[in-house]
TORKOLPA-474213 format. One record per residue (C-alpha): residue number from 1; residue in one letter; y, z, x. Coordinates in Angstrom, 2 decimals. Each point is the difference from the previous one (the first is absolute). Example, Ala and Ser with C-alpha at 12.3 -4.5 7.8 and 13.67 -1.06 7.14 Angstrom:
BEGIN
<rec><resi>1</resi><resn>A</resn><north>-4.50</north><up>7.80</up><east>12.30</east></rec>
<rec><resi>2</resi><resn>S</resn><north>3.44</north><up>-0.66</up><east>1.37</east></rec>
This chain:
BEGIN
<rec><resi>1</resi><resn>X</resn><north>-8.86</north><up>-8.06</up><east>-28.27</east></rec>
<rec><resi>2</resi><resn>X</resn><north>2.53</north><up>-0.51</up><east>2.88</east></rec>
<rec><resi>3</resi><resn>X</resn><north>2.88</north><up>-2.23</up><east>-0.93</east></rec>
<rec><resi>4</resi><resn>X</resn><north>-0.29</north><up>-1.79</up><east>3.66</east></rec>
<rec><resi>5</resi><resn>X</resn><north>-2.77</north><up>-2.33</up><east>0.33</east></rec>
<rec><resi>6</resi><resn>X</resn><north>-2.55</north><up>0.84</up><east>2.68</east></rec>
<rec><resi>7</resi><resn>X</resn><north>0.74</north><up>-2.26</up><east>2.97</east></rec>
<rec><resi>8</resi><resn>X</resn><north>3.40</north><up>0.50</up><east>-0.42</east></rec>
<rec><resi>9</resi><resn>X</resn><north>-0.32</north><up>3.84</up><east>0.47</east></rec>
<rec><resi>10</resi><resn>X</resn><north>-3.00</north><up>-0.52</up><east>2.58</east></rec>
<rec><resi>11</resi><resn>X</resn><north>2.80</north><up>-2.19</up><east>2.40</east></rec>
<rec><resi>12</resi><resn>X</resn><north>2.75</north><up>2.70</up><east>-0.78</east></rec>
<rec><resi>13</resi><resn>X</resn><north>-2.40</north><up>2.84</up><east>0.99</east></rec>
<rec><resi>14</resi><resn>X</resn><north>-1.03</north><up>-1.72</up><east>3.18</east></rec>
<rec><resi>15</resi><resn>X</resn><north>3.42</north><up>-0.65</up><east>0.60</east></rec>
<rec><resi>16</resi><resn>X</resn><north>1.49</north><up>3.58</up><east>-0.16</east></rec>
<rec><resi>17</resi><resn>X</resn><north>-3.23</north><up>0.78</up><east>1.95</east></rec>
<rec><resi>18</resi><resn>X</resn><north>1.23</north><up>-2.21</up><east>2.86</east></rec>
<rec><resi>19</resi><resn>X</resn><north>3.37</north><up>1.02</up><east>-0.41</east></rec>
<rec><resi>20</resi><resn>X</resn><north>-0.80</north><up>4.18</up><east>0.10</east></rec>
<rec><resi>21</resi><resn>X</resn><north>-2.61</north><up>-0.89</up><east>3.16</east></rec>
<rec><resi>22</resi><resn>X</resn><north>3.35</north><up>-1.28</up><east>1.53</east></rec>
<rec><resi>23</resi><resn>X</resn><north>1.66</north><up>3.07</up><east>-0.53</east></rec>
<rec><resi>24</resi><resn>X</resn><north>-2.18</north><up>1.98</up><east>0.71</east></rec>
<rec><resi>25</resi><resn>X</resn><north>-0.97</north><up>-1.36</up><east>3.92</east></rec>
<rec><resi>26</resi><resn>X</resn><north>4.02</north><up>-0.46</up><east>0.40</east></rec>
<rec><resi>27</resi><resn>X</resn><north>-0.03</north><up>3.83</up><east>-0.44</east></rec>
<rec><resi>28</resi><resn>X</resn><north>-2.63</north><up>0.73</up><east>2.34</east></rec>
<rec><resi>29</resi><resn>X</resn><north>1.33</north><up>-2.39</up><east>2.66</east></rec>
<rec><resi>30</resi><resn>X</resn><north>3.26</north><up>2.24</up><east>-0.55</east></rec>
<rec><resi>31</resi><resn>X</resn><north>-1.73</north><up>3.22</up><east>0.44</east></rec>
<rec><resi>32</resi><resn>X</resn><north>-2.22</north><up>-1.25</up><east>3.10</east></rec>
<rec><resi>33</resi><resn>X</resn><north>3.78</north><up>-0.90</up><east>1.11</east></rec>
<rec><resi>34</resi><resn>X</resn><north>1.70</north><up>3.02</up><east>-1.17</east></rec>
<rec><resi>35</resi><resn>X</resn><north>-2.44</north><up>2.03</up><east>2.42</east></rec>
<rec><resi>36</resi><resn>X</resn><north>-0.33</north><up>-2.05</up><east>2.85</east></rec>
<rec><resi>37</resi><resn>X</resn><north>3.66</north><up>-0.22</up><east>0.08</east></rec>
<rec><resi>38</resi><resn>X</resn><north>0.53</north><up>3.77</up><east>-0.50</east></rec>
<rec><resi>39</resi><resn>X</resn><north>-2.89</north><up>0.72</up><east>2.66</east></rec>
<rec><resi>40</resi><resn>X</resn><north>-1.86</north><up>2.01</up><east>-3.28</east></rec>
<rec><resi>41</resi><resn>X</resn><north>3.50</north><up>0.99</up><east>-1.06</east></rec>
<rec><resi>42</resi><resn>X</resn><north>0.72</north><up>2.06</up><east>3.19</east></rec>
<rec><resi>43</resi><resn>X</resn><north>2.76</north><up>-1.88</up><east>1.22</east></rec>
<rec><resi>44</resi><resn>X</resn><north>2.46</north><up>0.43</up><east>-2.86</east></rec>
<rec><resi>45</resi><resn>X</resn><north>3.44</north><up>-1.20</up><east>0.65</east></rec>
<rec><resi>46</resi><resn>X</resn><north>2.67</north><up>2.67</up><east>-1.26</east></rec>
<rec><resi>47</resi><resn>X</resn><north>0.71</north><up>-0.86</up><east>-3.47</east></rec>
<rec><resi>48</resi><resn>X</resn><north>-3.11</north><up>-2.08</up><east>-0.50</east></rec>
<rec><resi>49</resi><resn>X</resn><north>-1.67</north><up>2.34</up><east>-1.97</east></rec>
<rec><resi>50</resi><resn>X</resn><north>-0.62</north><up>-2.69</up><east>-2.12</east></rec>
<rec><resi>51</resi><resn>X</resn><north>-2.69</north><up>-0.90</up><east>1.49</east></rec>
<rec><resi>52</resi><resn>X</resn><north>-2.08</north><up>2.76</up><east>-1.58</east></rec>
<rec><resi>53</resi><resn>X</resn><north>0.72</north><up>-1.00</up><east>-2.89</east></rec>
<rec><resi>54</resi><resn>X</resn><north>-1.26</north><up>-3.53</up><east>0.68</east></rec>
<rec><resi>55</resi><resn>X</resn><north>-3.43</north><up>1.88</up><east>1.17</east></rec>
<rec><resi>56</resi><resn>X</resn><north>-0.23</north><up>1.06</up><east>-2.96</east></rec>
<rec><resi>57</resi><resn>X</resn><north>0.81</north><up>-2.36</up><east>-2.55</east></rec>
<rec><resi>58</resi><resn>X</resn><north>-1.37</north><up>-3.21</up><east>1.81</east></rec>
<rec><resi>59</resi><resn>X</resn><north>-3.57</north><up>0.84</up><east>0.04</east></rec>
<rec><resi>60</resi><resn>X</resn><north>0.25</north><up>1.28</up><east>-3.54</east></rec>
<rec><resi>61</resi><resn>X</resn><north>1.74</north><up>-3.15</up><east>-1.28</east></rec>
<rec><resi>62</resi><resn>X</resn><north>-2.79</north><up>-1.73</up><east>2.50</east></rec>
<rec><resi>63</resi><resn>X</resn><north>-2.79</north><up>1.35</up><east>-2.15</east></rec>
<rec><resi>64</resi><resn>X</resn><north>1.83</north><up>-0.12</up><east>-3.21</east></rec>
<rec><resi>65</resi><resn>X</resn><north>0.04</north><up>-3.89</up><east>0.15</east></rec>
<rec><resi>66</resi><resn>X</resn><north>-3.41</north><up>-0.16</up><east>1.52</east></rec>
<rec><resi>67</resi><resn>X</resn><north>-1.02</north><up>1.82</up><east>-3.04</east></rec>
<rec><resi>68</resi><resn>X</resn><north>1.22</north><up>-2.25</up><east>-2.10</east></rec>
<rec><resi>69</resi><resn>X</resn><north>-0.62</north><up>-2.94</up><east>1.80</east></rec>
<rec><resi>70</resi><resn>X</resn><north>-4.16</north><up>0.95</up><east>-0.72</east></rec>
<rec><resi>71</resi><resn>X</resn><north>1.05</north><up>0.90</up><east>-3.62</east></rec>
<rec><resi>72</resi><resn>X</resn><north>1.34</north><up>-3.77</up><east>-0.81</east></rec>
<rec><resi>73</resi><resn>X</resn><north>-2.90</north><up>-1.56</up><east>2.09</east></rec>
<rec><resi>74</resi><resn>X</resn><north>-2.54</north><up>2.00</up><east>-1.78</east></rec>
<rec><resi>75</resi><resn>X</resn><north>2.07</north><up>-0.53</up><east>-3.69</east></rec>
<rec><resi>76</resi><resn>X</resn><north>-0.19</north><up>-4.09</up><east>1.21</east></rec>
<rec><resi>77</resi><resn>X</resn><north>-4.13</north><up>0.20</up><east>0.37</east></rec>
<rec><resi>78</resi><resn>X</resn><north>0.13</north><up>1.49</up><east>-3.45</east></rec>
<rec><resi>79</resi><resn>X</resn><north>2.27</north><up>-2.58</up><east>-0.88</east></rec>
<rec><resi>80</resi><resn>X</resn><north>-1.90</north><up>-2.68</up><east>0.50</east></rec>
């Protein structure tokens, strides 16, 4: 038996749901930016080799929260 009561967890579910979907388009909005800034990443300024790194990492982190994002709002239906 779960020690929080069930609309209580349903709301915090749909809540970190909301929150993660936030994350998650704020990352792809940076990596649509992160290209189309970088021309695909072929105009590199010296030293910005960040910005592979930032290929990288924001889709993963992108899909990451997505991920979890459908995790809470499937958790909430279950919730209810």
């Amino acid at each position: 038996m779960s020690s929080t009561p069930g609309p209580v967890r349903r709301t915090a579910l749909i809540i970190a749901a909301a929150v993660l979907a936030g994350i998650s388009a704020f990352f792809i909005f940076y990596t649509a930016r992160l290209l189309y800034v970088t021309h695909g990443l072929q105009a590199i300024r010296p030293g910005g080799q960040g910005a592979y790194l930032g290929a990288v990492a924001f889709p993963l982190l992108a899909v990451l929260a997505g991920w979890g994002a459908w995790r809470c709002g499937k958790s909430s239906q279950a919730a209810a």
